[in-house]
N, CA, C and O atoms as a MOPAC input file, in Angstrom:
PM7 MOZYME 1SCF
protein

 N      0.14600 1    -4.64700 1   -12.83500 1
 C      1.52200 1    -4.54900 1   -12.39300 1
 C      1.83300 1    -5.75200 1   -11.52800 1
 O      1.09900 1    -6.12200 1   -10.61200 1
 N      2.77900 1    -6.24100 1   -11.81900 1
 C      3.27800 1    -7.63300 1   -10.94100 1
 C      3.86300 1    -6.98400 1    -9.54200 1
 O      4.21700 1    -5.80600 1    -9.48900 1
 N      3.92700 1    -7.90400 1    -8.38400 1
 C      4.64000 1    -7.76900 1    -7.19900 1
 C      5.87000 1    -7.91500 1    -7.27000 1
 O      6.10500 1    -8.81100 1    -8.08100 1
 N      6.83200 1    -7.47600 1    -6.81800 1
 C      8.43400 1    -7.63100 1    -6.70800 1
 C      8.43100 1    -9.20200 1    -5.79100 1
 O      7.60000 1    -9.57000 1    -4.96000 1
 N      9.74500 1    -9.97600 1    -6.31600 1
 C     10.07600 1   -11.05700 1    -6.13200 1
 C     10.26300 1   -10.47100 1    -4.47000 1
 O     10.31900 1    -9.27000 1    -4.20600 1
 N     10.33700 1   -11.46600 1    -3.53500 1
 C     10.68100 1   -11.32800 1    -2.37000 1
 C     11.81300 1   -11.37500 1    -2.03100 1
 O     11.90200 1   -11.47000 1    -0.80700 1
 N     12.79800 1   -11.35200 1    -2.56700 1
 C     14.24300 1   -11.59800 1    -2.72800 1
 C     14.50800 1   -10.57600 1    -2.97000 1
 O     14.96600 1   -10.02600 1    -1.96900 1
 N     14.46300 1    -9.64000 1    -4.21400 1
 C     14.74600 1    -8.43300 1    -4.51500 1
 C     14.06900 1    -7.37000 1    -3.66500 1
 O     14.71800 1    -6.33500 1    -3.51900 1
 N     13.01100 1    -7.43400 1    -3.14300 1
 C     12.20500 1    -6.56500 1    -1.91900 1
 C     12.95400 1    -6.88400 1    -0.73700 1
 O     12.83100 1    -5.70400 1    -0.40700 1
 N     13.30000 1    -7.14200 1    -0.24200 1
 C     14.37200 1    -7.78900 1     1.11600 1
 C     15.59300 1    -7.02100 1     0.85900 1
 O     16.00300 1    -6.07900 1     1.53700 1
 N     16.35600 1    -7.73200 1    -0.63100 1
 C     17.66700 1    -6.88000 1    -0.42200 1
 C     17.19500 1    -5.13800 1    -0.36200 1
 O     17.69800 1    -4.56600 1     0.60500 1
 N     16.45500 1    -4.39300 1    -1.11100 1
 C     16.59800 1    -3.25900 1    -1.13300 1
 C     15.68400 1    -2.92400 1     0.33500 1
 O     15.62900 1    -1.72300 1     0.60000 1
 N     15.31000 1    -3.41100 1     0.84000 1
 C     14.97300 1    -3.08100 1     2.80600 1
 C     16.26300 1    -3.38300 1     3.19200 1
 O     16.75600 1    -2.37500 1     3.69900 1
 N     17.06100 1    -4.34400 1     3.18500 1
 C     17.93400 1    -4.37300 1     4.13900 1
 C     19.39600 1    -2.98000 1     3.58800 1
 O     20.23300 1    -2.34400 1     4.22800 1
 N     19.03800 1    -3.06300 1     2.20000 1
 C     20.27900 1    -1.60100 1     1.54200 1
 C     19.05800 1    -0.26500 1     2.41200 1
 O     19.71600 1     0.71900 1     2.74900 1
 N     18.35200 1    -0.20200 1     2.58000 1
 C     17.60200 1     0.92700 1     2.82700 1
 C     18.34900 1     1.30800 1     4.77200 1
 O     18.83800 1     2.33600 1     5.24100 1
 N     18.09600 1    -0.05800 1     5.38700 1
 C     18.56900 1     0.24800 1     6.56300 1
 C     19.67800 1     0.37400 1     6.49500 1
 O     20.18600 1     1.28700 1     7.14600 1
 N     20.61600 1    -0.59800 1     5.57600 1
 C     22.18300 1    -0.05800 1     6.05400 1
 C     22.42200 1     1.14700 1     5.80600 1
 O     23.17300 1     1.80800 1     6.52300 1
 N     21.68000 1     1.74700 1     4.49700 1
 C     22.48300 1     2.85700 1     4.26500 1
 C     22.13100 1     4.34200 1     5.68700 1
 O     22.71400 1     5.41400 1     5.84100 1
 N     20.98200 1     3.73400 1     6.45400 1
 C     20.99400 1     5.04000 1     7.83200 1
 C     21.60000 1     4.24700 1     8.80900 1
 O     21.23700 1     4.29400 1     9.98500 1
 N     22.52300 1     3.50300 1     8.39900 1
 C     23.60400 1     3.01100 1     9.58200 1
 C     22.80400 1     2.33400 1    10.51400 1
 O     22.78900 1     2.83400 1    11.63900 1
 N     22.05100 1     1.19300 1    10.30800 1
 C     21.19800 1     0.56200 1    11.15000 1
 C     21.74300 1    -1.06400 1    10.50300 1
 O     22.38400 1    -1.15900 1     9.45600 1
 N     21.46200 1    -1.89100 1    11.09900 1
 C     22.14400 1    -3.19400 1    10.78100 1
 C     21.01700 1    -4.41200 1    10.59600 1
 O     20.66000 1    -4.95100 1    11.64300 1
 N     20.57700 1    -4.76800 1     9.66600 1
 C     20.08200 1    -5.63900 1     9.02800 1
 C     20.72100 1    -7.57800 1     8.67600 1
 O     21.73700 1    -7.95200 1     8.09100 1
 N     19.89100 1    -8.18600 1     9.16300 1
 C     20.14000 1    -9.43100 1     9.30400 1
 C     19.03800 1   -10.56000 1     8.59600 1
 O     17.92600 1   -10.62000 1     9.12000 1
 N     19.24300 1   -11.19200 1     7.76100 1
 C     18.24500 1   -12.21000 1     7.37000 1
 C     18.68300 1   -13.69600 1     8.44200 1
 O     19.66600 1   -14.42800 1     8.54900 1
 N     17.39200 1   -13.59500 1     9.06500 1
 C     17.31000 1   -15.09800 1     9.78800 1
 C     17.02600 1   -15.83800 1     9.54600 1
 O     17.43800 1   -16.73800 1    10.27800 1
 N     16.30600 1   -16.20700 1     8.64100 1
 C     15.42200 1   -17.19300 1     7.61100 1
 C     15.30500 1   -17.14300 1     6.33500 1
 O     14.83500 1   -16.10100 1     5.87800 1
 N     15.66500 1   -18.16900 1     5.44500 1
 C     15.57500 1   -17.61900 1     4.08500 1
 C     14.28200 1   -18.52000 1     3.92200 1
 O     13.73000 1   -19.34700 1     4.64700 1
 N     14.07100 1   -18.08200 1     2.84200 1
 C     12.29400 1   -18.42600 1     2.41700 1
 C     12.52300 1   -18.32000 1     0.90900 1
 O     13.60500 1   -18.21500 1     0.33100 1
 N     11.11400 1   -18.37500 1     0.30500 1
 C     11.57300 1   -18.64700 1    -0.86900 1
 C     11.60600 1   -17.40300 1    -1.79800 1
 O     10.74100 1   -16.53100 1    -1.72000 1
 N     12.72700 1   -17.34800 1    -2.75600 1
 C     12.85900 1   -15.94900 1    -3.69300 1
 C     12.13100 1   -15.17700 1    -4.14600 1
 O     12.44400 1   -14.00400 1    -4.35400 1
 N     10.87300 1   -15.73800 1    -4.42000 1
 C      9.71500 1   -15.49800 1    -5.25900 1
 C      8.79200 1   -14.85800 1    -4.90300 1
 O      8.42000 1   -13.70600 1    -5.12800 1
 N      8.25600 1   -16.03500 1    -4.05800 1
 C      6.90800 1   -15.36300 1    -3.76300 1
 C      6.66000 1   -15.80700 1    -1.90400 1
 O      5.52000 1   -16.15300 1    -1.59200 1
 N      7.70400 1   -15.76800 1    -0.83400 1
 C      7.81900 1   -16.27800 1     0.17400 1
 C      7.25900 1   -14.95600 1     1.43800 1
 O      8.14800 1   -14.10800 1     1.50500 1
 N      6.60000 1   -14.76800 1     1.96300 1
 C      6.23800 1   -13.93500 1     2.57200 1
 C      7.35800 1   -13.61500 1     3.76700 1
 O      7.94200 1   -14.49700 1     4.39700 1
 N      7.56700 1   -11.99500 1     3.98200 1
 C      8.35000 1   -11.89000 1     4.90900 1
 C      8.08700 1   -10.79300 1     6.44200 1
 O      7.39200 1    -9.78900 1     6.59600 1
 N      9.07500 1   -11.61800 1     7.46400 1
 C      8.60100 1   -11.07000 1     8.96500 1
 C      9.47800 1   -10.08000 1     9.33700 1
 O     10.62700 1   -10.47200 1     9.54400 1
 N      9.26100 1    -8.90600 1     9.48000 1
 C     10.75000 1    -7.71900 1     9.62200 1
 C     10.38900 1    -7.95500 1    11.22800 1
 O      9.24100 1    -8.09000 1    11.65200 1
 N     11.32200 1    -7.97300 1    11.85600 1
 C     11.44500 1    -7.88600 1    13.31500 1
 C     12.50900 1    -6.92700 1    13.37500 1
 O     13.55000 1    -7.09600 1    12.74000 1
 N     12.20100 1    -5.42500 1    14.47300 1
 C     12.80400 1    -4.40200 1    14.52700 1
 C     13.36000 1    -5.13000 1    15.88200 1
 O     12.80800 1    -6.14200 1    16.31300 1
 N     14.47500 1    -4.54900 1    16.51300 1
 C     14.95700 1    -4.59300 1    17.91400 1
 C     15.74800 1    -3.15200 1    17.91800 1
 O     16.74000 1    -2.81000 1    17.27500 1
 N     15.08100 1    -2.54400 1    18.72200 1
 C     15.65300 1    -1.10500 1    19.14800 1
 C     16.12500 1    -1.20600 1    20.71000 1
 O     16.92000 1    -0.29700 1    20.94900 1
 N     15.88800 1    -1.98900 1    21.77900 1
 C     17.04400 1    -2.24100 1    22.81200 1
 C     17.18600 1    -3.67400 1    23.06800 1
 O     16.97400 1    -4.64900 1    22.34600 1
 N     17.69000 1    -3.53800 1    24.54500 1
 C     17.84300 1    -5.03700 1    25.27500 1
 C     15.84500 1    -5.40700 1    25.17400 1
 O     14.83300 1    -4.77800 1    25.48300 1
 N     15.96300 1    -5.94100 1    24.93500 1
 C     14.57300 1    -7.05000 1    24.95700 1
 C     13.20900 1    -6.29200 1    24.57900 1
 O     12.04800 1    -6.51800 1    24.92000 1
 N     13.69000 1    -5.45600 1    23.87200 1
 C     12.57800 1    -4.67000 1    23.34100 1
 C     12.65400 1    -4.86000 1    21.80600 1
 O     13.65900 1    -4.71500 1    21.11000 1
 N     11.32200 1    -5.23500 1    21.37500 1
 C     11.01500 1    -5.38800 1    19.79300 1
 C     10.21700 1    -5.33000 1    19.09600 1
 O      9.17200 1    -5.69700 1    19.63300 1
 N     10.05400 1    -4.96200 1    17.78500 1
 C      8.91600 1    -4.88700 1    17.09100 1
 C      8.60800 1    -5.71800 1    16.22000 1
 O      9.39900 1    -5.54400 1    15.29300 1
 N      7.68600 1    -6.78500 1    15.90100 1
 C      7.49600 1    -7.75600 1    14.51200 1
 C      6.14900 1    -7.34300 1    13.88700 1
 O      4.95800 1    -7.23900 1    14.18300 1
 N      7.18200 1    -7.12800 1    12.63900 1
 C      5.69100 1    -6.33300 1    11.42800 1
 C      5.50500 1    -7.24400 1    10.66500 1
 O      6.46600 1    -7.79200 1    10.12400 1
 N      4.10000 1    -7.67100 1    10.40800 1
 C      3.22900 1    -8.42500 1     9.55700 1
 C      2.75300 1    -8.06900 1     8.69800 1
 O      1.81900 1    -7.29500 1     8.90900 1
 N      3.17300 1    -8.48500 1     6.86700 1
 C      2.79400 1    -8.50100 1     6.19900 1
 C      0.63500 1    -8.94300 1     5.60100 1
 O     -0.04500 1    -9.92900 1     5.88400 1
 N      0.32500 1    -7.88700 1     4.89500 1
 C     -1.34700 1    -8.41500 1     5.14100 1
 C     -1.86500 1    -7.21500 1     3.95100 1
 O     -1.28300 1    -6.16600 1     3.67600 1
 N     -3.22400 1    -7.78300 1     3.33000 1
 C     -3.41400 1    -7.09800 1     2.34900 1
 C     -4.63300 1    -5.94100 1     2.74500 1
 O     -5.53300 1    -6.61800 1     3.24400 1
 N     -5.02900 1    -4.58600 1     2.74200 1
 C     -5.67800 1    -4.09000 1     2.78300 1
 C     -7.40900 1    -4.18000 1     1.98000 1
 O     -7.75900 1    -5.31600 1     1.66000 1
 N     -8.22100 1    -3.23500 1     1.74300 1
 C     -9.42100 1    -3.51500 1     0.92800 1
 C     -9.37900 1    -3.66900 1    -0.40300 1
 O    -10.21600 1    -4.37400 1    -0.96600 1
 N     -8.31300 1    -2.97200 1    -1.14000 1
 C     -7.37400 1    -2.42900 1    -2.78700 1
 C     -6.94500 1    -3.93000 1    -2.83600 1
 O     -7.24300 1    -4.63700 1    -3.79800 1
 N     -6.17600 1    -4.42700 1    -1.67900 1
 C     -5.52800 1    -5.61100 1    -2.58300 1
 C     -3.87800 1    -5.53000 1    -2.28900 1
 O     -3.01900 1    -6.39700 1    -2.44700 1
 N     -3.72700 1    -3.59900 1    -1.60400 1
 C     -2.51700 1    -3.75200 1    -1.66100 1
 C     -2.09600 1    -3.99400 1    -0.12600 1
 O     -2.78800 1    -3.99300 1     0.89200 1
 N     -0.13300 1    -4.29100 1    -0.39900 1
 C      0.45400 1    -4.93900 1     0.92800 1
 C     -0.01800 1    -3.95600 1     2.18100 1
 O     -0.21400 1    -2.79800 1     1.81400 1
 N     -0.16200 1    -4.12200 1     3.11000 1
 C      0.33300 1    -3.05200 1     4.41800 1
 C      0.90400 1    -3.88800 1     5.02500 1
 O      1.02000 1    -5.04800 1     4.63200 1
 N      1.48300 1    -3.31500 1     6.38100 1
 C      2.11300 1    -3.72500 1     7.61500 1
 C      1.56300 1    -3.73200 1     9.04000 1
 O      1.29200 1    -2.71100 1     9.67100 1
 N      1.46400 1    -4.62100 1     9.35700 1
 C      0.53300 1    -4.37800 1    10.55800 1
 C      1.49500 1    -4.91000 1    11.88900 1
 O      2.04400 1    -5.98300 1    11.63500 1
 N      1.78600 1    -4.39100 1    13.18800 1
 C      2.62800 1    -4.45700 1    14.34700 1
 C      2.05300 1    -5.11600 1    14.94500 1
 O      0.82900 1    -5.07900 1    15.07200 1
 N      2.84000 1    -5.91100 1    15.47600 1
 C      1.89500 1    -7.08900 1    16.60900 1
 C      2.23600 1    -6.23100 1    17.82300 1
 O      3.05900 1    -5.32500 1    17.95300 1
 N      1.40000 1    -6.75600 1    18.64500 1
 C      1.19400 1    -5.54500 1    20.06800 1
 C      2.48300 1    -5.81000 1    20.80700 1
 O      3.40400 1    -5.00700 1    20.95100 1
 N      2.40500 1    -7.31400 1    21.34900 1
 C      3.19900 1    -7.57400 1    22.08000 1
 C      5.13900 1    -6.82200 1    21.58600 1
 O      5.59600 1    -6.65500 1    20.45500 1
 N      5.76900 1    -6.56400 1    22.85800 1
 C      6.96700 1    -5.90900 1    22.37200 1
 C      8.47300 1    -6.90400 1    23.38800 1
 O      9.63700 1    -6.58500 1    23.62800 1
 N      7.75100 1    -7.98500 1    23.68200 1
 C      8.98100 1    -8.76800 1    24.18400 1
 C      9.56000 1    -9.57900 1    23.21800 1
 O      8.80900 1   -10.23200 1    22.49300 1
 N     11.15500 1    -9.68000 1    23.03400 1
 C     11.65100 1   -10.32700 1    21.77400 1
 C     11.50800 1   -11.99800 1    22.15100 1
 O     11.72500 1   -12.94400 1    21.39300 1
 N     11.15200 1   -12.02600 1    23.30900 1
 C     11.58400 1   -13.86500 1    23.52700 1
 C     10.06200 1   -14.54600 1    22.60700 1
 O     10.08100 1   -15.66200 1    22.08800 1
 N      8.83800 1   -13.61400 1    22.56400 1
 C      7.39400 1   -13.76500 1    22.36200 1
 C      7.66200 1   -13.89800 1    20.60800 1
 O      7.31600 1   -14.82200 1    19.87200 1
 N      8.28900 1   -12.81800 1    20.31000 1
 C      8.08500 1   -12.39900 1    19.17000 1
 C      8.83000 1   -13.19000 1    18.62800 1
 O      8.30700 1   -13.63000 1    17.60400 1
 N     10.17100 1   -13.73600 1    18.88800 1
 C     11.11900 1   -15.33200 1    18.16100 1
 C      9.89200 1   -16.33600 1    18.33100 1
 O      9.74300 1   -17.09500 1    17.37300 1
 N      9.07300 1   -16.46100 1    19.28400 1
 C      8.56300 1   -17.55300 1    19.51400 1
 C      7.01400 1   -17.52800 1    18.13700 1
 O      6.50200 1   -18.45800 1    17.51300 1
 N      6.77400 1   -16.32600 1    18.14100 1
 C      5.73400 1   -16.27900 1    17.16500 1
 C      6.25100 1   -16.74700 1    16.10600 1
 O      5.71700 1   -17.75600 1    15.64600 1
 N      7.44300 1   -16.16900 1    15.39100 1
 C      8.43700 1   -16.22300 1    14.06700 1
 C      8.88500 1   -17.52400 1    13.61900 1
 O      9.02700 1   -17.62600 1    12.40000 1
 N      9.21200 1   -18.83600 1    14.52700 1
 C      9.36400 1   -20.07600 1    15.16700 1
 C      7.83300 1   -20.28700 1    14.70000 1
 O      7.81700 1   -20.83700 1    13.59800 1
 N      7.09000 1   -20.13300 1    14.98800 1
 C      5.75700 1   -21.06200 1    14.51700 1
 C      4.91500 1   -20.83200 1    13.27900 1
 O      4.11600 1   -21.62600 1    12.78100 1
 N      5.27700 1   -19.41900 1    12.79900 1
 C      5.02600 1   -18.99400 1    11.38500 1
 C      6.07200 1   -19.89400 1    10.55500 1
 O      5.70900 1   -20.43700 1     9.51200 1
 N      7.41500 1   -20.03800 1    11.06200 1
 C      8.30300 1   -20.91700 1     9.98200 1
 C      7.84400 1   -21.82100 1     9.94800 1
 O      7.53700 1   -22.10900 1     8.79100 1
 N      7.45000 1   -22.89300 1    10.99400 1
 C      6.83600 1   -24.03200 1    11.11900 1
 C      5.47500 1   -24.63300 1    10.23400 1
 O      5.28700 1   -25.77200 1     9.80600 1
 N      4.63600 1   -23.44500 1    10.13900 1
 C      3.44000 1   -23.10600 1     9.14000 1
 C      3.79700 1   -22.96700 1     7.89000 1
 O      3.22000 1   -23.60400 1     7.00900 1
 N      4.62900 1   -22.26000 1     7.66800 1
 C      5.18400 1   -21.84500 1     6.20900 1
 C      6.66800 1   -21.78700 1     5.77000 1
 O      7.51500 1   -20.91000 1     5.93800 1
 N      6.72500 1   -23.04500 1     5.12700 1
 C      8.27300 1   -23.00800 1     4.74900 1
 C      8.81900 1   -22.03200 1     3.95000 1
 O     10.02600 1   -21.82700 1     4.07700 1
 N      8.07900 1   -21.27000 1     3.01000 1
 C      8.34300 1   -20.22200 1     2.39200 1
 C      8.66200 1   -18.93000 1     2.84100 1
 O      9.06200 1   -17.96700 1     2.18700 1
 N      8.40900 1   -19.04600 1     4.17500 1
 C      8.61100 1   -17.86500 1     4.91400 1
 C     10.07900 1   -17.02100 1     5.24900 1
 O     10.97600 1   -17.60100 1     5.86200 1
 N     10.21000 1   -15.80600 1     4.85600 1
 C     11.56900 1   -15.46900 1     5.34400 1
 C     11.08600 1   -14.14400 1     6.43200 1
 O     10.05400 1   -13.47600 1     6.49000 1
 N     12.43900 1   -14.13400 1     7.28400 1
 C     12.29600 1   -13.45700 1     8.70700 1
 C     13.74700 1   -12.57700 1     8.47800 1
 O     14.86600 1   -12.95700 1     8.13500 1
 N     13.18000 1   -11.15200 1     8.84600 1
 C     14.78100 1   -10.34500 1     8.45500 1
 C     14.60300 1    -9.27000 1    10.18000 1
 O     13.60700 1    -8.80800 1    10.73800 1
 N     15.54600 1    -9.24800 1    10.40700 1
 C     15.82900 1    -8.55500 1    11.95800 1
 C     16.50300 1    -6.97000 1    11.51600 1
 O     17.42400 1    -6.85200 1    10.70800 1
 N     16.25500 1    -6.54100 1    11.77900 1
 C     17.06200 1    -4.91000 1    11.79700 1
 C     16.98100 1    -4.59000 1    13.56000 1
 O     16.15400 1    -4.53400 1    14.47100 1
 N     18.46500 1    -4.43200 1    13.30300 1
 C     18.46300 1    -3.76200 1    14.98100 1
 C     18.66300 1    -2.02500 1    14.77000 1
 O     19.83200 1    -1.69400 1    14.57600 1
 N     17.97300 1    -1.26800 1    14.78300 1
 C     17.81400 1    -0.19600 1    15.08800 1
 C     17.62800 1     0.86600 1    16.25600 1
 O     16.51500 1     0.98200 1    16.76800 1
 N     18.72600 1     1.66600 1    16.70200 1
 C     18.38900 1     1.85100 1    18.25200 1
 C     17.21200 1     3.42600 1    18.31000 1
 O     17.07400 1     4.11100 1    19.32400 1
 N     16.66000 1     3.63400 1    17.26600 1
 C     15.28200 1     4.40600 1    17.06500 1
 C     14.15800 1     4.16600 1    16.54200 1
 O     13.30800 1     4.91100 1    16.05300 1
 N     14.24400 1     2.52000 1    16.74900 1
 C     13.26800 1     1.48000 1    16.28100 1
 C     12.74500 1     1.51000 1    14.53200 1
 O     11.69000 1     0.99200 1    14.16700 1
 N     13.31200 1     1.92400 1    13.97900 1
 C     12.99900 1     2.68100 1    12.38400 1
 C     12.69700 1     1.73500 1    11.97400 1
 O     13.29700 1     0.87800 1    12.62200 1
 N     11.78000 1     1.05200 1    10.86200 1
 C     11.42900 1    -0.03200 1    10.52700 1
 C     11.81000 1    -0.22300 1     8.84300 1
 O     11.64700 1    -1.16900 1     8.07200 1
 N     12.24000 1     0.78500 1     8.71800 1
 C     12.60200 1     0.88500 1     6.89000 1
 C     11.25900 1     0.49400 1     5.94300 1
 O     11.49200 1     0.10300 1     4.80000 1
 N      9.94500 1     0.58400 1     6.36800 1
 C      8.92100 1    -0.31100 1     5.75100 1
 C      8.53600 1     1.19700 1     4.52500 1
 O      8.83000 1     2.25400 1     5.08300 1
 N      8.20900 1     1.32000 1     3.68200 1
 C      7.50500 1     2.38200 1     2.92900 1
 C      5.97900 1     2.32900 1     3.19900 1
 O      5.38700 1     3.38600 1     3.42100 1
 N      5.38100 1     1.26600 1     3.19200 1
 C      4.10000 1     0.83400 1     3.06200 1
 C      3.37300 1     1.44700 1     4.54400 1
 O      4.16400 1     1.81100 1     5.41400 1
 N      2.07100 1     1.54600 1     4.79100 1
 C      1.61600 1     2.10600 1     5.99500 1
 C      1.50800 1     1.32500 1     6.83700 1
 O      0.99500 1     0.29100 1     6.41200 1
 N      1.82900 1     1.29300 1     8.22300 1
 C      2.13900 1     0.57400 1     9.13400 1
 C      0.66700 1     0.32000 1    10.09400 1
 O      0.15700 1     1.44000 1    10.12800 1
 N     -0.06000 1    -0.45800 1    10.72900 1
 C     -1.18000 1    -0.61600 1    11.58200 1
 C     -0.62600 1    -0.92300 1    12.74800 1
 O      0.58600 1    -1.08500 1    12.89100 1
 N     -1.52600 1    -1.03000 1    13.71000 1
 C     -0.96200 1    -1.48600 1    15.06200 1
 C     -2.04500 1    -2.23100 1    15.37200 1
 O     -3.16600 1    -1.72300 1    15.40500 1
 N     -1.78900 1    -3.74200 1    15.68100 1
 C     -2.98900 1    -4.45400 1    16.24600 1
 C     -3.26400 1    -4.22200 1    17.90800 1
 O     -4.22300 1    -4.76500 1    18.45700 1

């Protein structure tokens, strides 16, 4: 089975959050295909979550949470992953119950 283009996986996360009335933003476009992407949740003033894409033992995607929860840290991480990888796209959902719209199982580093 092939992976979904990253383009078409993005729009239906960001239709997933709008449709529970949560507001979705692409900050970075990356590439359509095959561009890896950074969901950064923001559920208040300066509080945030950035989930990292990463492959388990199978092969398949999970999500893994970076610890840190300050947004100035977490732009600054996102900022040096773009810098690393031009392919990279970064999508923000501001959610004020931090919901991450992810299906896949989430880790916490």
């Amino acid at each position: 089975m092939s992976a979904l283009k990253s383009k078409f996986w993005l729009d239906a996360l960001i239709r997933r959050a709008e449709s529970a009335f949560a507001s979705a933003y692409v900050i970075r476009r990356g590439d359509e295909d095959a561009g890896a992407i950074l969901v950064k949740v923001v559920s208040g003033p300066q509080l945030a979550h950035l989930y990292v894409p990463s492959r388990d033992d199978q092969g398949e995607r999970i999500w893994t949470r970076r610890s840190e929860t300050d947004e100035a840290s977490l732009d600054a991480y996102c900022h040096k992953r773009a810098g690393q990888d031009p392919d990279i796209w970064i999508v923000e959902i501001d959610d004020r119950q931090g919901r991450h719209f992810l299906t896949e199982p989430v880790d916490i580093l």
